[in-house]
PLY file of the C-alpha trace (Angstrom):
ply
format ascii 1.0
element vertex 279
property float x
property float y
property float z
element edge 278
property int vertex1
property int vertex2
end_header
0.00 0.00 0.00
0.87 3.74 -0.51
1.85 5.64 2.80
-0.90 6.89 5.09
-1.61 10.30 4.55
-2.85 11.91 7.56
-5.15 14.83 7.59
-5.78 17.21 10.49
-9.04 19.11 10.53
-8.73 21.01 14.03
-11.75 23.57 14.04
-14.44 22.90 11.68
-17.80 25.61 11.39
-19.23 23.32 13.78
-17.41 22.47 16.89
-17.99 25.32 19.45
-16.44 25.63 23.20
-20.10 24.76 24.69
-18.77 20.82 23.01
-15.47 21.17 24.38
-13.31 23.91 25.56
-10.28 22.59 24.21
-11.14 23.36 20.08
-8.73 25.99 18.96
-10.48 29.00 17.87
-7.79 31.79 17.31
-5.08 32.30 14.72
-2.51 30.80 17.43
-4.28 28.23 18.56
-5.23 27.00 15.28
-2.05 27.15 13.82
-0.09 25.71 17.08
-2.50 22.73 16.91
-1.87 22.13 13.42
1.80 22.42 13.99
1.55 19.93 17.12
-0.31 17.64 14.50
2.55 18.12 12.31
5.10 16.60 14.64
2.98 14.01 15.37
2.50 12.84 12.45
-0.23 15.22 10.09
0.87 15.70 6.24
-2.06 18.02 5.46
-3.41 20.76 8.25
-7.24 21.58 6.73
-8.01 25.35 7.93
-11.91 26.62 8.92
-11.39 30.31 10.87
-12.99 31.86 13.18
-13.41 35.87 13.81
-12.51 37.03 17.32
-16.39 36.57 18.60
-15.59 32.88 17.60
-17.94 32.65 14.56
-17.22 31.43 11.66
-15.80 33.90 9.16
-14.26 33.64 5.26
-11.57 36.50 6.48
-8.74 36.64 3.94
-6.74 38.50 6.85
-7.43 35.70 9.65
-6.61 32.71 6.82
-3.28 35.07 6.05
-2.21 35.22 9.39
-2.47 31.10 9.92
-1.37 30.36 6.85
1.90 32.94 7.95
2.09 31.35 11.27
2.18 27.51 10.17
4.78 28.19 7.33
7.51 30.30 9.84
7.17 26.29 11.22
7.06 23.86 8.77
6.09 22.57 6.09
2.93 20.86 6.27
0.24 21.31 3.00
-2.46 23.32 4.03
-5.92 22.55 3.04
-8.11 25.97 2.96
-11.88 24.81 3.44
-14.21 26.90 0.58
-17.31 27.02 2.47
-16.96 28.42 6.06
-20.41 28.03 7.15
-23.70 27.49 5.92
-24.48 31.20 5.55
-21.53 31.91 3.25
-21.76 33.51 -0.09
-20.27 31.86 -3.37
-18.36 35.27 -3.46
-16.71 34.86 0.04
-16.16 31.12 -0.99
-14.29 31.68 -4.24
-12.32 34.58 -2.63
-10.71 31.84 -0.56
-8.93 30.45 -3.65
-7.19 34.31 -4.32
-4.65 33.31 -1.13
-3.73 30.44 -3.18
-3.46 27.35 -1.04
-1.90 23.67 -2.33
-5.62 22.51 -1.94
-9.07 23.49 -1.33
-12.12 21.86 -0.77
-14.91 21.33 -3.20
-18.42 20.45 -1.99
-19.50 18.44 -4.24
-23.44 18.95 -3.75
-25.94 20.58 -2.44
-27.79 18.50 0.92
-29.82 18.80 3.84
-27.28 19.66 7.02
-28.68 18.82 9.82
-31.57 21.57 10.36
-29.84 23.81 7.74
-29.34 22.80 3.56
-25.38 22.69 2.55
-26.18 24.83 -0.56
-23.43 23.84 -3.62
-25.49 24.33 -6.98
-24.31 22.79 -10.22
-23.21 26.82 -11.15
-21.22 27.82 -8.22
-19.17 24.03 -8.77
-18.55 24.50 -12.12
-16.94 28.17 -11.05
-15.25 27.01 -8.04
-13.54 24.25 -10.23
-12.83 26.88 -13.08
-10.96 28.50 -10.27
-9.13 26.30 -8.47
-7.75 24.97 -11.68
-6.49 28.19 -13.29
-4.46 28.69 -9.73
-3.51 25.13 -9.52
-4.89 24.68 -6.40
-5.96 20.38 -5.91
-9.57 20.54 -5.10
-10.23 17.61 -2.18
-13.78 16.35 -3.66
-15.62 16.22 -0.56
-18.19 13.50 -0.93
-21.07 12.95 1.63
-23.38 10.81 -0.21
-22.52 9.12 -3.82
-24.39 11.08 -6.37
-21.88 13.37 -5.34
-18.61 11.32 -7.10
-21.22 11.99 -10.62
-21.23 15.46 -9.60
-17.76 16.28 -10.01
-16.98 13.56 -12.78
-19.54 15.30 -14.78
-17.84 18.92 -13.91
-14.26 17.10 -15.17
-15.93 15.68 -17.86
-16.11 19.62 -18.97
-12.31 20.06 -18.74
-12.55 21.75 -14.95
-10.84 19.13 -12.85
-7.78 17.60 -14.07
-7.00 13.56 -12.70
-5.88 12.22 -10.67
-8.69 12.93 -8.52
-8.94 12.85 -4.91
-12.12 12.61 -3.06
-12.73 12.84 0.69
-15.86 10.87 1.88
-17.27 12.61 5.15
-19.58 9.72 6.94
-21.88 10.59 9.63
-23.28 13.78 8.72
-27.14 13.92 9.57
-28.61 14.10 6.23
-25.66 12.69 4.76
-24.44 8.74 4.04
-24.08 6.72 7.98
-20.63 5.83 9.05
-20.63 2.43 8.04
-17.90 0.18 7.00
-20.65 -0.62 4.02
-21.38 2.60 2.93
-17.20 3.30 2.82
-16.90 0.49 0.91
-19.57 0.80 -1.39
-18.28 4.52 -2.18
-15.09 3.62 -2.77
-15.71 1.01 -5.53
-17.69 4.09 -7.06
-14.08 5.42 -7.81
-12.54 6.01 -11.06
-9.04 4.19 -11.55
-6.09 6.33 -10.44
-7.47 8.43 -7.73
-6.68 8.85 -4.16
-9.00 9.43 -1.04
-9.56 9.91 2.23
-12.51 9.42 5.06
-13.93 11.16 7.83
-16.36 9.30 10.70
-17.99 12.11 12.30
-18.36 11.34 16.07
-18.62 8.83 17.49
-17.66 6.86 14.00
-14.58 8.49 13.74
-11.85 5.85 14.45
-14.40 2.64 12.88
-14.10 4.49 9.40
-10.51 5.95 10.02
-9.23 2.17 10.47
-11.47 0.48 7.47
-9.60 3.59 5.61
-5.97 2.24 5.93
-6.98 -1.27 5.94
-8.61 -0.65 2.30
-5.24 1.64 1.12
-7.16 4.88 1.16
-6.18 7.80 3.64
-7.63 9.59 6.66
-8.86 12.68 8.59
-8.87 13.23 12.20
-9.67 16.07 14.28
-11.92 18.33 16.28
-13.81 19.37 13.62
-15.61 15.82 13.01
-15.06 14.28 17.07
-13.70 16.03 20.03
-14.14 12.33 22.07
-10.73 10.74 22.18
-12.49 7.47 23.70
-16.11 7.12 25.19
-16.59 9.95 27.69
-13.03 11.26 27.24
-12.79 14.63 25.40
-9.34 15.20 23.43
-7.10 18.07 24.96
-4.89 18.08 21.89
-5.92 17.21 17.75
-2.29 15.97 17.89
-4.03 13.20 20.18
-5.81 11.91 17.60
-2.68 12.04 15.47
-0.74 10.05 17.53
-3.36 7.32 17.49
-3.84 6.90 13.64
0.10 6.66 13.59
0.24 4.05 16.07
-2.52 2.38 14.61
-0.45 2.03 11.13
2.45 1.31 12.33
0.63 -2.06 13.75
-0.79 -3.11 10.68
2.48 -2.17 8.86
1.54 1.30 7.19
3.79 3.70 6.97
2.98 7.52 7.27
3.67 9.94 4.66
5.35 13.41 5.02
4.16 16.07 3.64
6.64 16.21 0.74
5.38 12.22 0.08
1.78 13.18 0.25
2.61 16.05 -1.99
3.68 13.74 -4.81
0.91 11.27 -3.91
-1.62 13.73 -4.43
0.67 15.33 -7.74
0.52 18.69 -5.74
1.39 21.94 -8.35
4.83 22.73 -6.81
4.08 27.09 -7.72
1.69 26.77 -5.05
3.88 25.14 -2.07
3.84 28.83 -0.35
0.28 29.73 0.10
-0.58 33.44 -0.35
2.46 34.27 -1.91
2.24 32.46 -5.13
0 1
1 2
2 3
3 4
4 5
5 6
6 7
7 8
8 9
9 10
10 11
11 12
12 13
13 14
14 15
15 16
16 17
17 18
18 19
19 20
20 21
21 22
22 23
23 24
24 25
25 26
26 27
27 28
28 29
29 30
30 31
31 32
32 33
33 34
34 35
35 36
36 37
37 38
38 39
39 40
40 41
41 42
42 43
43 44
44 45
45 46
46 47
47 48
48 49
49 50
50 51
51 52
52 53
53 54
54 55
55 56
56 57
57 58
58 59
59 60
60 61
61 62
62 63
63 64
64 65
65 66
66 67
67 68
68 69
69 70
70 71
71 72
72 73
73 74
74 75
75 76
76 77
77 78
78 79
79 80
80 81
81 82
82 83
83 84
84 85
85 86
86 87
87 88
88 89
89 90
90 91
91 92
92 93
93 94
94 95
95 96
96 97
97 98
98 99
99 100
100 101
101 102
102 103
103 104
104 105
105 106
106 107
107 108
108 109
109 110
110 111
111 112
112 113
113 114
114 115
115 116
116 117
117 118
118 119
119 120
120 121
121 122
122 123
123 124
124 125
125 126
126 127
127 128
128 129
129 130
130 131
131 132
132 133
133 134
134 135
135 136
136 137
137 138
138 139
139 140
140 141
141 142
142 143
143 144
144 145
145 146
146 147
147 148
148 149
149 150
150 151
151 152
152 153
153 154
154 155
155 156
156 157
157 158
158 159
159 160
160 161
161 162
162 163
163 164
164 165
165 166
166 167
167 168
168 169
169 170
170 171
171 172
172 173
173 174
174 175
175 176
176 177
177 178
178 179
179 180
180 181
181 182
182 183
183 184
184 185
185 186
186 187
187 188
188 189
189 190
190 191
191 192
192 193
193 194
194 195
195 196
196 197
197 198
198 199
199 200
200 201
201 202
202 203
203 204
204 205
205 206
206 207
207 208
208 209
209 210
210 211
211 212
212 213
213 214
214 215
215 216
216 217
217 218
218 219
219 220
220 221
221 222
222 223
223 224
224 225
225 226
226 227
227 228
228 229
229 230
230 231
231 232
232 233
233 234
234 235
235 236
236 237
237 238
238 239
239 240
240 241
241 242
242 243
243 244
244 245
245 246
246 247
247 248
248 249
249 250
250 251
251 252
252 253
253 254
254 255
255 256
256 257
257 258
258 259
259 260
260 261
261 262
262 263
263 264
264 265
265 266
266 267
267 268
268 269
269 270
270 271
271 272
272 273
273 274
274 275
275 276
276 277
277 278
C-alpha cells in the first residue's frame, strides 16, 4: 500500500467551546494545533477560521495570518476549506482560492445539514472548479453521499478538474451517508481508476471508518472538527491526540505515514503553489 496520509481538521464551522473547551479558535491556537499535528505525524493541516467573537468567518486577513504562522514552522500542505459556514456567499467562498493554497475543498453537492441545507449548486461548482484549476490549487472532492462522485466527474468531464482525482468521503453527517464500514466500501468502488482518497467518521464513528480507511489503502482525517471524544466519555485536549493514534494504529498493521513532501507527490501537488498566499 501507498503511505498513510494523515489529515488534520482542528476547528471545523461546527465544533464550538459549549462541546469542548479545548477546540482551537484563534489564529494561534489554530495554527499551534496544526503544527503539534505536524510533529505528530499530520501531512495536510485543513483550515476553517474563526473571527474574534468565535464565529465562523471567510476572512482573507485571519486565513493570512495562519497560513503565515504555520509556514515560519514547517512545512505541512495546508488545506483551505471553501465554504466556512452554511451562511456563506459563493463570493466569500471563491475569494478563498485568491490566497492560493496547495488545496481546497470542493463540496461536491448541495444536501440537507442537519436543520440547515449545505447549498453547492451545479453553477457555483462548475466556477469554483474553473478557479481552483487556473491557480492550480488540488480541489479535495468532498463527498457525503454518492451522487456526489457523478457530480464532479460530470464537472471534469467539462475540462474543470484535471485527474488524478482525490475525493474525501465525510460519513456521519445527519442528512448525509451513515458511518458504516458498508457505505465506505460501497463509495469507494464508485471510484474512477487512479485516484486517491480519504474518510472522515464524524463522532462517534470516527476511528471505525478511520481504520477500514488504511486497511482498504485509502487515507484519513482526524480532528476536532468531526469528534472532540478521544475514547467514550473522554474529550481530546490536543488534535495531535488523535494524530498520535492513527500513527500508532499504522504502524501495527504495517503502514507507513507519509510526510508532507510524500503526500505532496501522492496527491501530484502543483509545486508554484507550495507557499500559500504568496504564489
Amino acid at each position: 500500500m501507498e503511505k498513510l496520509i494523515i489529515t488534520v481538521a482542528p476547528t471545523g464551522a461546527q465544533t464550538t467551546r459549549e462541546h469542548t473547551p479545548y477546540v482551537p479558535l484563534s489564529p494561534e491556537e489554530i495554527a499551534d494545533s496544526i503544527y503539534e499535528s505536524y510533529k505528530a505525524g499530520a501531512s495536510i493541516g485543513h483550515v476553517h477560521v474563526r473571527d474574534i467573537m468565535g464565529e465562523n468567518s471567510m476572512d482573507l486577513r485571519i486565513y493570512q495570518e495562519i497560513i503565515d504562522r504555520v509556514q515560519e514552522k514547517c512545512d505541512i500542505i495546508l488545506n483551505l476549506t471553501t465554504a466556512g459556514g452554511l451562511e456563506t456567499t459563493e463570493e466569500e467562498r471563491l475569494r478563498v482560492c485568491e490566497l492560493n493554497p496547495e488545496m481546497a475543498t470542493f463540496d461536491a453537492g448541495s444536501m440537507n445539514f442537519g436543520s440547515s441545507v449545505f447549498l453547492n449548486t451545479p453553477s457555483f461548482l462548475e466556477k469554483l472548479a474553473a478557479v481552483t484549476k487556473e491557480r492550480n490549487i488540488k480541489p479535495e472532492i468532498e463527498v457525503f453521499e454518492v451522487g456526489m462522485i457523478q457530480n464532479a466527474l460530470r464537472i471534469a468531464k467539462k475540462g474543470l478538474i484535471e485527474e488524478p482525482f482525490h475525493f474525501q468521503f465525510v460519513l456521519g453527517v445527519p442528512g448525509g451517508m451513515p458511518a458504516t464500514p458498508k457505505n465506505l466500501m460501497y463509495l469507494v468502488e464508485n471510484l474512477p481508476e487512479g485516484s486517491t482518497w480519504s474518510a472522515i467518521g464524524a463522532s462517534k464513528q470516527q476511528l471505525t471508518i478511520n481504520t477500514m480507511s488504511i486497511l482498504l489503502g485509502g487515507h484519513v482525517r482526524v480532528g476536532m472538527e468531526d469528534s472532540v471524544y478521544f475514547r467514550k466519555g473522554e474529550l481530546a485536549k490536543t488534535n495531535a491526540q488523535f494524530v498520535t493514534r492513527i500513527v500508532e494504529l499504522a504502524k501495527i498493521v504495517g503502514r507507513e505515514v507519509a510526510t508532507p513532501d510524500e503526500a505532496r507527490e501522492l496527491l501530484k501537488l502543483k509545486t508554484n503553489n507550495r507557499v500559500g498566499g504568496k504564489a
